[in-house]
Structures are given as C-alpha cells and as structure tokens.
VEXFILUM-969811 format. One record per residue (C-alpha): residue number from 1; residue in one letter; x, y, z. Coordinates in nm, 2 decimals. Each point is the difference from the previous one (the first is absolute). Layout:
N
{NUM, 'A', {X, Y, Z}},
...
! end
This chain:
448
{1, 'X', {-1.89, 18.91, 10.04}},
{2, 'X', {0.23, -0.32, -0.07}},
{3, 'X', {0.09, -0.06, -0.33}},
{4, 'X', {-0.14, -0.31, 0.00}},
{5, 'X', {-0.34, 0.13, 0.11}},
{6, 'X', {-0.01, 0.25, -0.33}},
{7, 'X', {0.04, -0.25, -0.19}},
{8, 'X', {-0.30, -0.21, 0.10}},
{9, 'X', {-0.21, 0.28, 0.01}},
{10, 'X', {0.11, 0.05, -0.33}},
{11, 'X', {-0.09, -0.37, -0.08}},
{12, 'X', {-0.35, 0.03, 0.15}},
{13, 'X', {-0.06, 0.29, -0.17}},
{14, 'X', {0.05, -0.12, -0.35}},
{15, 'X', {-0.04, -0.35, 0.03}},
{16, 'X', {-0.22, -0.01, -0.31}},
{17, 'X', {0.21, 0.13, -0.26}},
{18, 'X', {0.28, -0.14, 0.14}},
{19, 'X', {-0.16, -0.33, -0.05}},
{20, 'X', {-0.16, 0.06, -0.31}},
{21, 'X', {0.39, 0.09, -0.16}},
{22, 'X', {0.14, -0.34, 0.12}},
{23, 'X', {-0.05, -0.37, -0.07}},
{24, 'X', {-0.21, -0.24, 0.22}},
{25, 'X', {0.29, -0.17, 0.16}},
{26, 'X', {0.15, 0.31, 0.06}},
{27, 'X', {-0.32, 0.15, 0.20}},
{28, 'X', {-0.07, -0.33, 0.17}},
{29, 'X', {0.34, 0.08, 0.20}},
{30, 'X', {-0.13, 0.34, 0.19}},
{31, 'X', {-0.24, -0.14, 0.30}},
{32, 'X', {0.34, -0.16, 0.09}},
{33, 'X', {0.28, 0.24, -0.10}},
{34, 'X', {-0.27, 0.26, 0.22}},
{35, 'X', {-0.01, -0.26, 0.31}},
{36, 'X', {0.40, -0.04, 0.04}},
{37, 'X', {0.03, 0.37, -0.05}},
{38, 'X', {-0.28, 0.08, 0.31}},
{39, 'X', {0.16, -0.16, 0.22}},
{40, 'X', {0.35, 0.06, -0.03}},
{41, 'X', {-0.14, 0.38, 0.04}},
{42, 'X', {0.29, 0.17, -0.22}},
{43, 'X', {0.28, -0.06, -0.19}},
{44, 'X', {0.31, -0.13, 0.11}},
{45, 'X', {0.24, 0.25, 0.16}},
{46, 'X', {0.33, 0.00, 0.21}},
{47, 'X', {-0.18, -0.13, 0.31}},
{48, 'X', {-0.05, -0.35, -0.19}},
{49, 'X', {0.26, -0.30, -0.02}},
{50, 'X', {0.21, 0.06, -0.35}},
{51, 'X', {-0.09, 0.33, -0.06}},
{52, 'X', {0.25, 0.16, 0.21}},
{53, 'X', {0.09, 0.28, -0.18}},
{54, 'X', {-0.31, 0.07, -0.29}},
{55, 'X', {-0.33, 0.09, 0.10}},
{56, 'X', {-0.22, -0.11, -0.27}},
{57, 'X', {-0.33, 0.21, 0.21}},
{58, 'X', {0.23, 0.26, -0.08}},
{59, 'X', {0.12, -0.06, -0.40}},
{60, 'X', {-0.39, 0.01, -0.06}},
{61, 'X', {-0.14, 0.25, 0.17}},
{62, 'X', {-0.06, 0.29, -0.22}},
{63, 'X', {-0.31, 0.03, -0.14}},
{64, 'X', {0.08, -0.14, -0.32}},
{65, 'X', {-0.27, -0.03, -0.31}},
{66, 'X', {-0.11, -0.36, -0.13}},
{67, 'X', {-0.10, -0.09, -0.38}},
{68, 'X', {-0.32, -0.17, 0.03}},
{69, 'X', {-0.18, 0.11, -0.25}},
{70, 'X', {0.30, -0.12, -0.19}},
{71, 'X', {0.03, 0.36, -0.19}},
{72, 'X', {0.24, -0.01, -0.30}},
{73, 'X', {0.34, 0.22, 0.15}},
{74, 'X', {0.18, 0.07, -0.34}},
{75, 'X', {0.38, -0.09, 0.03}},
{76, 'X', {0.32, 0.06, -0.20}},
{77, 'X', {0.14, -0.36, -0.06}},
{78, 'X', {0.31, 0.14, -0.15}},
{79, 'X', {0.09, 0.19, 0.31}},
{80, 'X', {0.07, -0.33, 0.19}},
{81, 'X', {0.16, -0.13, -0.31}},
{82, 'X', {0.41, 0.16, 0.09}},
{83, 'X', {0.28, -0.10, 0.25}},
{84, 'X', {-0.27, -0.14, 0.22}},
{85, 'X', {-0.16, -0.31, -0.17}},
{86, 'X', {0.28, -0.26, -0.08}},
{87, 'X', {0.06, -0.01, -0.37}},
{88, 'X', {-0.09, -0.38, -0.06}},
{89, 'X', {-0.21, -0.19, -0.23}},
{90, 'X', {-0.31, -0.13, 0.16}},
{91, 'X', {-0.40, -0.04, 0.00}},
{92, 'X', {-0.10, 0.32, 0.17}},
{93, 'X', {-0.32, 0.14, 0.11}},
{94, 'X', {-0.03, 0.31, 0.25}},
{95, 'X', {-0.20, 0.06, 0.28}},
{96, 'X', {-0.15, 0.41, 0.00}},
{97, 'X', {-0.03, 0.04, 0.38}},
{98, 'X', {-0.20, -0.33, 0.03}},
{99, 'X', {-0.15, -0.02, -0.31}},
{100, 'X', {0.16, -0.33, -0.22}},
{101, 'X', {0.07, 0.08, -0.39}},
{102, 'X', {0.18, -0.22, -0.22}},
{103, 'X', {0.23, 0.09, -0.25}},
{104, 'X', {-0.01, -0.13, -0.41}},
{105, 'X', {0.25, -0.18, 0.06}},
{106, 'X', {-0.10, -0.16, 0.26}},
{107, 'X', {-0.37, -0.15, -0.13}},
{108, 'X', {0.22, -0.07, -0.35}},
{109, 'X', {0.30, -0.18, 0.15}},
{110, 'X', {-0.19, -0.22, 0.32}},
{111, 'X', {0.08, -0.37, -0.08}},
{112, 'X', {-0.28, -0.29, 0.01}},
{113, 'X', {0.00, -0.09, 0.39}},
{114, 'X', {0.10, 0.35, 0.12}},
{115, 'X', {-0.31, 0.23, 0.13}},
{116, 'X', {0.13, 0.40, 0.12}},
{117, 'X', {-0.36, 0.18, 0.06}},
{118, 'X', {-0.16, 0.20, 0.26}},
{119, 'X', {-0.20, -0.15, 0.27}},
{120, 'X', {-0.30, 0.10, -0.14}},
{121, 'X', {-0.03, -0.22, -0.30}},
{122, 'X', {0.23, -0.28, 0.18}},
{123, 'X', {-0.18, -0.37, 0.05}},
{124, 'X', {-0.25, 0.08, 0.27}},
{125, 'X', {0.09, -0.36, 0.19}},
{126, 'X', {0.38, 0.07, -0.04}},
{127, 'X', {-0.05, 0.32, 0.13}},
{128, 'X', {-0.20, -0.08, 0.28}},
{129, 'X', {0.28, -0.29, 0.11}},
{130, 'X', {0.29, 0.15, -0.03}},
{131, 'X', {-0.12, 0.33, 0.16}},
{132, 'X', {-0.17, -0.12, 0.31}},
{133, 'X', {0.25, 0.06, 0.26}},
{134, 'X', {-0.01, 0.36, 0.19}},
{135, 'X', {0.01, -0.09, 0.39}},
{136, 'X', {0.30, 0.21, 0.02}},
{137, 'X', {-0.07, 0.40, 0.03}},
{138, 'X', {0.23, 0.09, -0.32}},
{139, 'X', {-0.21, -0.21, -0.21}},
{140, 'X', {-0.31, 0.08, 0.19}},
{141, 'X', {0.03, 0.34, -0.07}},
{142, 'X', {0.07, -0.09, -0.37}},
{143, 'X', {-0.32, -0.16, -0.02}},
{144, 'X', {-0.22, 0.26, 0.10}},
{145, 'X', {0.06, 0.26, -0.23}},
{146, 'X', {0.13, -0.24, -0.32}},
{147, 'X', {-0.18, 0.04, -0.32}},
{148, 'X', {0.26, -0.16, -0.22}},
{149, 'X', {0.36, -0.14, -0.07}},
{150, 'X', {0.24, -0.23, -0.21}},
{151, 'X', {-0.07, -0.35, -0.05}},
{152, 'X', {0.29, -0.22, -0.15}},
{153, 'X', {-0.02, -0.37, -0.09}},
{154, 'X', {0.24, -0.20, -0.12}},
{155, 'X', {-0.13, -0.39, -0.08}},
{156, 'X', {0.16, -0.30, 0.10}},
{157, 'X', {0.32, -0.04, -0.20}},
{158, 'X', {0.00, 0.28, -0.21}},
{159, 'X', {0.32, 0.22, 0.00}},
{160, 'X', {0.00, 0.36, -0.06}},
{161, 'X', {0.30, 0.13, -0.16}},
{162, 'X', {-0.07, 0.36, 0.05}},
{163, 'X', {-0.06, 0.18, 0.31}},
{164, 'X', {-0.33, 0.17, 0.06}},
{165, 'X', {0.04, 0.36, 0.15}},
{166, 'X', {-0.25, 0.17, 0.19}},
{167, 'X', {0.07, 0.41, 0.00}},
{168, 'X', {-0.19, 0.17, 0.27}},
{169, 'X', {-0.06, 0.37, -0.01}},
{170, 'X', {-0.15, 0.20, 0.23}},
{171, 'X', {-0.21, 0.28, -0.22}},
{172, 'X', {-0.22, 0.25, 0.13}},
{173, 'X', {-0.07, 0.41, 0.10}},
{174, 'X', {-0.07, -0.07, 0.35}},
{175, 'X', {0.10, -0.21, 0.30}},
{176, 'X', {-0.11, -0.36, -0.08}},
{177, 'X', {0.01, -0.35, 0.14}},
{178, 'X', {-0.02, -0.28, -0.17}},
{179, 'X', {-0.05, -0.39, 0.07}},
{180, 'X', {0.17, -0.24, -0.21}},
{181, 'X', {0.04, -0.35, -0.03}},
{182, 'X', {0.22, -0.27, -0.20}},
{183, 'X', {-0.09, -0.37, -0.03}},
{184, 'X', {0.31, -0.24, -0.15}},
{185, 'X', {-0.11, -0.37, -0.04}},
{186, 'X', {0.24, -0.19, -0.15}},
{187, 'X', {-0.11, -0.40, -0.03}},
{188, 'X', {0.21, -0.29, 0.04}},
{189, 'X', {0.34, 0.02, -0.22}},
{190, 'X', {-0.08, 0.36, -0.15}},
{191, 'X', {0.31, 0.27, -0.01}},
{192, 'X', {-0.07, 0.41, 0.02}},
{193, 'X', {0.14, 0.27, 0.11}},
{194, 'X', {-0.16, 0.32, 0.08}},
{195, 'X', {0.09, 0.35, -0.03}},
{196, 'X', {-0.21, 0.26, 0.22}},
{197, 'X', {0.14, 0.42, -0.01}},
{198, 'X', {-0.14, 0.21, 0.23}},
{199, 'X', {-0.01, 0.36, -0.12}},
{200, 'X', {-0.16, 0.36, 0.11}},
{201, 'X', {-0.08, 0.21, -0.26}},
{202, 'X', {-0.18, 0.32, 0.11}},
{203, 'X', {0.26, 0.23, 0.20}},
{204, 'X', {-0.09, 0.12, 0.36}},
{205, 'X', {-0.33, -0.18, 0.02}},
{206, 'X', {-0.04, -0.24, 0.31}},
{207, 'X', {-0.09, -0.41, -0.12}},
{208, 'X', {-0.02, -0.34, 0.18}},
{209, 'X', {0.01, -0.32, -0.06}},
{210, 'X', {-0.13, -0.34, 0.15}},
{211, 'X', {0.14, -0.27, -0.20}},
{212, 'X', {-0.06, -0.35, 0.02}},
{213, 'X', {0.21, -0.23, -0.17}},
{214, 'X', {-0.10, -0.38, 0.03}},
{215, 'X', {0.26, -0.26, -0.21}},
{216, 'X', {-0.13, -0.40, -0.03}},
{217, 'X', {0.26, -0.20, -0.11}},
{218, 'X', {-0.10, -0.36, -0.13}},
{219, 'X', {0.21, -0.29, 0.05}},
{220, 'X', {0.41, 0.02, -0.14}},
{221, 'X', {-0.14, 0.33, -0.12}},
{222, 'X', {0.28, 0.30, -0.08}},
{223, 'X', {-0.18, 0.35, 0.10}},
{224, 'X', {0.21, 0.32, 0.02}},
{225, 'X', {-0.11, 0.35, 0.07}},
{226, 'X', {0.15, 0.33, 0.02}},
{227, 'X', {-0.14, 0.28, 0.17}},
{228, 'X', {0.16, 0.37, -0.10}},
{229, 'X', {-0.12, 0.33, 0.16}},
{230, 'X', {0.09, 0.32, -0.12}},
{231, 'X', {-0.26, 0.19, 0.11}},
{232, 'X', {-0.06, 0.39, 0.19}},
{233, 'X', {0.07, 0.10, 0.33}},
{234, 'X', {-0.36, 0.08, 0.03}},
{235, 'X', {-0.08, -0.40, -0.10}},
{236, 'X', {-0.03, -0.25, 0.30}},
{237, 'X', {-0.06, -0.35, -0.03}},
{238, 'X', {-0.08, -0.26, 0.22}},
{239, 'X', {0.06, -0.34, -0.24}},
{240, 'X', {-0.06, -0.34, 0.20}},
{241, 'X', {0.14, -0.35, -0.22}},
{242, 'X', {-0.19, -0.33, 0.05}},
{243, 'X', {0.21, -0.28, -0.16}},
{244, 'X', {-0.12, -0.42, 0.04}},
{245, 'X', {0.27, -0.24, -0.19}},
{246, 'X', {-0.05, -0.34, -0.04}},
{247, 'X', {0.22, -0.27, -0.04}},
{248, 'X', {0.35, 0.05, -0.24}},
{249, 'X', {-0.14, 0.34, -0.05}},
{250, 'X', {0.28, 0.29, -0.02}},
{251, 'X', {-0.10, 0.33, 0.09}},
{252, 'X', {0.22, 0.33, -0.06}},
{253, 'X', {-0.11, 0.37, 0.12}},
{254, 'X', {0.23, 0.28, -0.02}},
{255, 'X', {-0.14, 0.31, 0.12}},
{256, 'X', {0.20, 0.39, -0.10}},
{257, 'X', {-0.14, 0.35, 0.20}},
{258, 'X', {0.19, 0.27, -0.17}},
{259, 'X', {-0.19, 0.29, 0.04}},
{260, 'X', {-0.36, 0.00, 0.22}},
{261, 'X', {-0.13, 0.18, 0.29}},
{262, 'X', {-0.12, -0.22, 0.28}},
{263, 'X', {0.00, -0.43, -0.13}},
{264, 'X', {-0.12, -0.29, 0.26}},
{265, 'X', {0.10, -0.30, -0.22}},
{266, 'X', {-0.11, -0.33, 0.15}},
{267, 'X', {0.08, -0.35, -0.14}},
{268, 'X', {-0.16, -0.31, 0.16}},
{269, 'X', {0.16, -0.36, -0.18}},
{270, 'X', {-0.24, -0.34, 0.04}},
{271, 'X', {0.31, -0.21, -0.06}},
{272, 'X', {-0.31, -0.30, 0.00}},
{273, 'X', {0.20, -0.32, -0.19}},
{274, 'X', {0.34, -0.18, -0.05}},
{275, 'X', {0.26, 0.09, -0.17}},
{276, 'X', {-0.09, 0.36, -0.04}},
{277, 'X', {0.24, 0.34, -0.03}},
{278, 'X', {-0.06, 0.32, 0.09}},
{279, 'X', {0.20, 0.33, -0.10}},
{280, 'X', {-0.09, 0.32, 0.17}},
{281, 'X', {0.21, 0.31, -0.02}},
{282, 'X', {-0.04, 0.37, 0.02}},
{283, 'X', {0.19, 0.30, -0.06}},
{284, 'X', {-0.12, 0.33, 0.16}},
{285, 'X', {0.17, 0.38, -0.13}},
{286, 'X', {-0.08, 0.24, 0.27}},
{287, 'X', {0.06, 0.35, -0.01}},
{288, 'X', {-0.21, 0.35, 0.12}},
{289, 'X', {-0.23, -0.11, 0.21}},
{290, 'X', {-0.08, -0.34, -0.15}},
{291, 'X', {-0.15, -0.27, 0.22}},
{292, 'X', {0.05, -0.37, -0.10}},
{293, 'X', {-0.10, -0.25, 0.16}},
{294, 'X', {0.02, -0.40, -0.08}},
{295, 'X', {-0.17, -0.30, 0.20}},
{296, 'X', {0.05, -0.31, -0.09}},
{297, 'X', {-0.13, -0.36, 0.18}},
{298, 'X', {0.08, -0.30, -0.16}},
{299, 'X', {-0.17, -0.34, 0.09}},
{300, 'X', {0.17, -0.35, -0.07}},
{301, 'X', {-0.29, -0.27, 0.07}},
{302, 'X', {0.16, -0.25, -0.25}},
{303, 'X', {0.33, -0.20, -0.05}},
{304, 'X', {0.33, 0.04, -0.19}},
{305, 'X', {-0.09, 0.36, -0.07}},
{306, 'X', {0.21, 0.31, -0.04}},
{307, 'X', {-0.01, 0.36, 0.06}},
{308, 'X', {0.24, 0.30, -0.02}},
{309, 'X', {-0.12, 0.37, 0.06}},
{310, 'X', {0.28, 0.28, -0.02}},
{311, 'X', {-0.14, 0.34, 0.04}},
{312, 'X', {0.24, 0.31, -0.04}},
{313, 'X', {-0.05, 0.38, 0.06}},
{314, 'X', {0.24, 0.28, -0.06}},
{315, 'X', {-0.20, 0.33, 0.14}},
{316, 'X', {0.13, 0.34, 0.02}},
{317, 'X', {-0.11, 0.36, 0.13}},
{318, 'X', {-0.28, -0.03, 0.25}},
{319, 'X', {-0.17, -0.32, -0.15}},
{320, 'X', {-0.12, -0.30, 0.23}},
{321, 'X', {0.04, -0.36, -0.08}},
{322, 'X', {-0.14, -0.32, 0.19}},
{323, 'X', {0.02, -0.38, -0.07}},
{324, 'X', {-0.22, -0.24, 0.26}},
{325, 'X', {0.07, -0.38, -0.17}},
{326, 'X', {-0.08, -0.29, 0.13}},
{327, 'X', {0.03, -0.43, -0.10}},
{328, 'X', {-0.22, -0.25, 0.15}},
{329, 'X', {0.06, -0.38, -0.02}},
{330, 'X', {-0.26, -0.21, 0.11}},
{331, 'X', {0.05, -0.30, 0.24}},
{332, 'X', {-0.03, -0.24, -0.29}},
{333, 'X', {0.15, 0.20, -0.25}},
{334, 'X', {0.33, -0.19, -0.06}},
{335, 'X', {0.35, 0.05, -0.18}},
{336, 'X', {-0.09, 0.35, -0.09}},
{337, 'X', {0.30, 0.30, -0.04}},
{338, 'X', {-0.10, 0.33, 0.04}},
{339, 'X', {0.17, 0.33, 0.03}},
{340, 'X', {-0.07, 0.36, 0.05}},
{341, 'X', {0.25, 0.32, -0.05}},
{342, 'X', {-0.09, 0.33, 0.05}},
{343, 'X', {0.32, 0.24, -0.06}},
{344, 'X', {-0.05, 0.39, 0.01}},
{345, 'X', {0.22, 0.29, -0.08}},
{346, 'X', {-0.04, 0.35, 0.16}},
{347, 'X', {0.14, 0.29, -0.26}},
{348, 'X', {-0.08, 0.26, 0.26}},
{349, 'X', {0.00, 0.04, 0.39}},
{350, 'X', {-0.37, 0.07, -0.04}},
{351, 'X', {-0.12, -0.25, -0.17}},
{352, 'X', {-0.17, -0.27, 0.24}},
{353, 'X', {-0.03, -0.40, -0.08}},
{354, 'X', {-0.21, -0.26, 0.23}},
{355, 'X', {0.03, -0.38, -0.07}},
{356, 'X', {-0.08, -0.28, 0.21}},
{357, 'X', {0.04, -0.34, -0.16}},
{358, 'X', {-0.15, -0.30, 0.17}},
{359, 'X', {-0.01, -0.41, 0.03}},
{360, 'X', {-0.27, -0.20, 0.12}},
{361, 'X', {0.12, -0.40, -0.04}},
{362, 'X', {-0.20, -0.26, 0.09}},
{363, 'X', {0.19, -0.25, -0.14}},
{364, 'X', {0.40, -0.14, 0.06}},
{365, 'X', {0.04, -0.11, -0.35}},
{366, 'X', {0.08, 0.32, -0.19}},
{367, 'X', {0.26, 0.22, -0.06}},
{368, 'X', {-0.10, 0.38, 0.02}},
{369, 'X', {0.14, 0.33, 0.09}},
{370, 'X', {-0.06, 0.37, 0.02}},
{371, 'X', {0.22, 0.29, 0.05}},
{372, 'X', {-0.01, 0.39, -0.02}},
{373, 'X', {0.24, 0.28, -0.07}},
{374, 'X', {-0.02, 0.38, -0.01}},
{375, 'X', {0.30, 0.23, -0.08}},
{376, 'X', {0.17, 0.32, -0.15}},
{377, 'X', {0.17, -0.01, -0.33}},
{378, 'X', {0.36, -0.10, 0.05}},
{379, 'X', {0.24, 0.26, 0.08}},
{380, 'X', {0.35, -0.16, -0.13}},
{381, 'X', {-0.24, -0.07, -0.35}},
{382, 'X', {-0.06, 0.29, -0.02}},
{383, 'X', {0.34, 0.16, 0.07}},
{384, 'X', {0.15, -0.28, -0.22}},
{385, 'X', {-0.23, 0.12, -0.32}},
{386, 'X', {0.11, 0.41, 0.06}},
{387, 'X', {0.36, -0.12, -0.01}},
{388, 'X', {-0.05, -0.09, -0.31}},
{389, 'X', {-0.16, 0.27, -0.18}},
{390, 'X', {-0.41, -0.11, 0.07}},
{391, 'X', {-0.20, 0.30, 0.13}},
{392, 'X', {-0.18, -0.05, 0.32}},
{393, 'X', {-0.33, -0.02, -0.10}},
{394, 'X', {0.07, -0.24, -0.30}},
{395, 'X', {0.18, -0.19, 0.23}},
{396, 'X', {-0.29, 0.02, 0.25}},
{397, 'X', {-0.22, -0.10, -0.32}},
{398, 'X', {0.23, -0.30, -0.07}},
{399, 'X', {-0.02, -0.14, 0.35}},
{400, 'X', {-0.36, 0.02, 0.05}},
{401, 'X', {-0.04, -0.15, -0.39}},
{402, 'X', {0.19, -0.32, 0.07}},
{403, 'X', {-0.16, -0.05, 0.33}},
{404, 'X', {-0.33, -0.10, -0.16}},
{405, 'X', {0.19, -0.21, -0.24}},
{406, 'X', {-0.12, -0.35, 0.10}},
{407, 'X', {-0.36, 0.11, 0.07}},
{408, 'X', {-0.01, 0.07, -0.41}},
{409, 'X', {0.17, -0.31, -0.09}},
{410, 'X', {-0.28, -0.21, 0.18}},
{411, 'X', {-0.20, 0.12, -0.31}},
{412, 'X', {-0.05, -0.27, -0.24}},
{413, 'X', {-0.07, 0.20, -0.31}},
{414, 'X', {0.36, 0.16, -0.14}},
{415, 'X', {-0.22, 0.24, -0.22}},
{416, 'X', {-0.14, 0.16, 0.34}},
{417, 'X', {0.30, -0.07, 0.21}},
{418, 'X', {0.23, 0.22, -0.20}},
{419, 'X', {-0.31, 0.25, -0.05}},
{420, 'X', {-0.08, 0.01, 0.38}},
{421, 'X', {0.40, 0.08, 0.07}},
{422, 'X', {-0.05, 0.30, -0.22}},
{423, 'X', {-0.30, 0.10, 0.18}},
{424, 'X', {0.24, -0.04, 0.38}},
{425, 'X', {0.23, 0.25, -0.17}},
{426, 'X', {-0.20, 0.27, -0.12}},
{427, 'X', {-0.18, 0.02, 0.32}},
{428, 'X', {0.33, -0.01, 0.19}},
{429, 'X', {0.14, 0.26, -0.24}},
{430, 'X', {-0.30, 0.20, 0.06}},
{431, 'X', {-0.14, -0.01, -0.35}},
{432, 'X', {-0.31, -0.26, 0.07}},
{433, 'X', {-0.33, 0.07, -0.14}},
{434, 'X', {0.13, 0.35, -0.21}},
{435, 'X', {0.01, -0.18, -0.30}},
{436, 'X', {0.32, 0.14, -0.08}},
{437, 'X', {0.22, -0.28, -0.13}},
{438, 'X', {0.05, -0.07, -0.36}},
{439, 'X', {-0.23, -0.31, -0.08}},
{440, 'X', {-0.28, 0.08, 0.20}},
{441, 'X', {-0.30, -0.12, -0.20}},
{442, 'X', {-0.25, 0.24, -0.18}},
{443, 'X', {-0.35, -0.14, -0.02}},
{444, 'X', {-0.29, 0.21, -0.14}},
{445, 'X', {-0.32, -0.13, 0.19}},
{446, 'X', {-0.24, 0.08, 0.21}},
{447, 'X', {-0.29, -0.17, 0.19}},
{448, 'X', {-0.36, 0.17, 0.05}},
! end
C-alpha cells in the first residue's frame, strides 16, 4: 500500500472527528485537498521532475499515528529550552506536535494591531481567504489531515519591534505524524520578523511533518522569517513555503538544517508588484546519514524587482545533499535582477551533493544569473593552519565555520545573528543539542 493511499484511508475513516477538531474553513478544504491527492495516485518520488534525489512516498510511509482526537501529550518545555532555541527576546508561543499554545508573554506583550492565535479561533473570513490555495500535492496533503495551526497578523502600518518565535517540538511515546500549518499576513507598510525552531524531543521514536507555511506581504511591507531545525534523526519533514509580495514589499527568509533526518524544504516566491525584493538563503549541516534537500522556484511577473538566493551546504560522513533552484521572468516582467548561488562543500569522500540551478527568461530586459559549486576543503588551508600550531580538526572546524559566514550575515536581527553563529559552532564542534555549554537556559515548565 502507497503511502499516500494510508493516509486517505485514514482520512475516510475518521472524517468525523477529524472535522469536528478543526474550524469550518479548515474542513471546507478536504473534498479538494482529497481530489488533487486521487489523482496524482501517490506522493511525489524520484521518478517526478525536481525530486531527483528524495522520495517523499518514501519519507512517509511508515505507519505513523495521527492526533485527532486531539489527546493532550504532556511535554517538557524546559528540555527544548538549551543550546538549541536561540537565546533572544521575543513573543513566543510553541506548537506540541500540532497543537498551538501561547506563552504569558506572549497574550501579555501582543501590541494593538498584532493578532498570533491558532487557526481555530482565527477570523473565519480571514481564514477562509488566505488559506484557500492547495492545488499543489504538498499543500493538498496538508489539507487533508489539518486540524490546526498558527495564524499571525500584523495590520497596516504597524511595526513590531520584537520578533515572534514559534518553537516546535515534536512530543510523544510512539511513532507520530503530525500536520501543521502557518499563516503570516502582514498588510500594507507593516514590519515582522518571525522566528520558527524545529525540535524532537522524544529519543528513538519515529515523527513526521507536513508543514505549510503561506507569507502575504502587503504593499512596501518588510516580512522576515527564519526557519531553524534541530530536530532527530528519526524526525522527517516535508515543509513547502508559499510567499505573494506586492508592490515595494521586501521579503527575507533564511532557512538553517543542523541536525534532522530526512527534510524536503520547498519555497515558491509570487514576486506579483513593482519594486519588490526578495532574499532567500539556506544553509544545510550534513553529517551521518542526513538527507537535505532544498527547492526553490522563484517567479518575477512584475517590474524593477530584485531577488538574490545563496544556498550553502557543508556535509560530511555519508550525508546526501541536493539543491533544484529555479528564476522565472515573465515576457512582460521588465528591468528585473535576479540571482541564484548554490555553493557546496564535501568534508568526506562519501558524502554526496545534487544541485541543479535553472533560468527560465522571457524577457531581454534583466540582468540575472545562476551558478553552482561543489568541492573538498582546501588542502594548502589546511596545511597553512597545522604549520602554525592549529590541530586538524579545529582547523577543519574553522574552515567549515567561515564558509557559512555570509549565509548568517543575511540575517537582519544582530541578537539572532550572533546567536545562530553560536548554534553553527557547537554543531560543528559536535556539542549541538547536549546542552552542554555554559549559558544554556534552564526553564522549569511543562505543558499537559
């Protein structure tokens, strides 16, 4: 059986609660999530165009459990709350497996004009429009089994001066998958910039993960958003981005895998009005037998807009990397400059990278460009650094640190720039998610 097929059947089966532990808007998306997913027959594997190397068919199919009856899983905040969640002051609220809770702070701190809730007590009409579109199978699938999510709302003009922080955290005592989805609308001239952690808590249990993540920004609207994962070996996500700009909008998303099992991370950019600018970038930290794997497709339909992606990679041991990008300009998208970079470095002889960037331009007036690069670290560097006193491995450490340099400078907030190099170093050092290093923070919650 497919592991699409188990899925539905699961769908079918409990239909009724699943509907009766979700909003309206939510439910009125299933006869159509459930007609894309019949007839593409499965999920997408290596057969299909830009999956080349990640089977998603195969990422899902163990028979995993789903929540809906929505039973309470107890969780230990405080065991998320070390090295792994960025030590910066924001408006958090976490999401237990797919379940959305807010923190104190967050309900006490929320200024007039800002809405963070879950789906289920978001506007019903705001709901309904802004979560309409699932004609693609990631968000298909989504749909089908969805029962809740993250809503954030910023109104036109307002400014938030703190970040809000999403922590994920996969909780529970057996296999589990869970659907979650994220909804950023940010209205004409409103500034935010979102956080979102990804982190496994239970040890040597299997979980999944279809996230949606849809961003709206509003006309010379600033949105940023920065995605984290530090989660298991036995965690696999497949997470698919949605972003629409409008005109003078600026849009920044910097994206950091440091520890996973299997991720499929897809970003799709609406570049829709004038004027607008675009930042994507990734950095990928690949070791064991990690799989990683970035898409990106980028569409210009306006004028005098610009993009830059930059993804970077440094995998070691037998982990597998791969990077399918792509820019569209459309025939009467004018004076637009776009450009795409994917560089890779290979720490071992069996570690394995894929990339294939692409250009599809319809139109003469533009300047854009793509390139792609994979390599070994650099021999004479490495001698130079032993000459003078470095060990190998700290010299293989210092190397592999600076070459994600610029992907951590495209970070707009210092606080979580200088945090998030911290975060490249333990993991390269080895000491990521031990909760080892002096400073980690010490929180003593819990959520039933």
């Amino acid at each position: 059986m497919s592991a699409l097929k188990q899925y539905i059947d699961l769908f079918r089966s409990d239909r009724a609660a699943l509907d009766a532990n979700a909003p309206e808007a939510l439910n009125a998306l299933r006869p159509a999530a459930l007609a894309v997913l019949e007839n593409a027959g499965r999920l997408p594997d290596t057969s299909d165009e830009g999956y080349a190397k990640t089977s998603v068919e195969e990422m899902f199919a163990p028979d995993l459990g789903v929540n809906v009856n929505r039973v309470s899983i107890p969780v230990n905040v405080a065991e998320s709350f070390r090295c792994d969640v960025p030590n910066v002051s924001t408006l958090m609220a976490v999401v237990v497996n797919d379940r959305f809770v807010p923190t104190a702070t967050l309900l006490k701190n929320l200024p007039a004009g800002v809405t963070v809730c879950s789906l289920r007590e978001a506007d019903p009409e705001l709901l309904a429009r802004y979560a309409g579109d699932n004609s693609d199978i990631a968000s298909a699938f989504n749909a089908l089994l969805l029962q809740d999510g993250v809503l954030i709302h910023i109104g036109k003009g307002v400014r938030l001066d703190k970040p809000v922080q999403l922590v994920d955290i996969f909780s529970s005592p057996a296999p589990l998958f869970a659907a979650r989805r994220v909804i950023v609308i940010a209205e004409d001239e409103a500034e935010i910039a979102v956080l979102k952690c990804d982190h496994t808590q239970t040890a040597g249990i299997r979980f999944a993960s279809s996230e949606i993540v849809e961003i709206f920004a509003g006309r010379n609207s600033k949105v940023d958003w920065y995605d984290i994962e530090e989660s298991s070996a036995d965690t696999v996500r497949w997470c698919r981005f949605r972003c629409r700009q409008e005109a003078g909008s600026s849009l920044n998303i910097c994206a950091s895998t440091l520890t996973n099992g299997k991720t499929r991370n897809e970003y799709f950019a609406d570049i829709a009005g004038d004027g607008c600018h675009t930042l994507l970038s990734g950095m990928a930290i690949g070791s064991g037998c990690q799989h990683i794997d970035n898409s990106s497709y980028l569409l210009h339909r306006s004028d005098r807009s610009e993009s830059d992606q930059l993804f970077k990679y440094v995998l070691d041991e037998k982990a597998r990397g791969a990077f399918e990008g792509c820019i569209e300009v459309a025939r009467d998208a004018r004076f637009n400059e776009a450009f795409q970079t994917n560089r890779n470095l290979l720490a071992s002889t069996d570690a394995r990278m894929h990339t294939q960037p692409q250009l599809l331009i319809y139109n003469d007036d533009v300047k854009c460009s793509h390139g792609a690069s994979t390599g070994q670290l650099d021999a004479a560097a490495l001698f130079y650094m032993q000459a003078r006193g470095i060990p190998r491995e700290e010299a293989r450490r210092m190397l592999m640190q600076a070459f994600m340099v610029d992907v951590i400078d495209r970070i707009r907030l210092e606080t979580l720039r200088d945090r998030l190099r911290h975060l490249v170093d333990l993991r390269f050092s080895g000491q990521c998610g031990k909760g080892s290093c002096a400073g980690c923070q010490q929180k003593d919650s819990s959520i039933d």
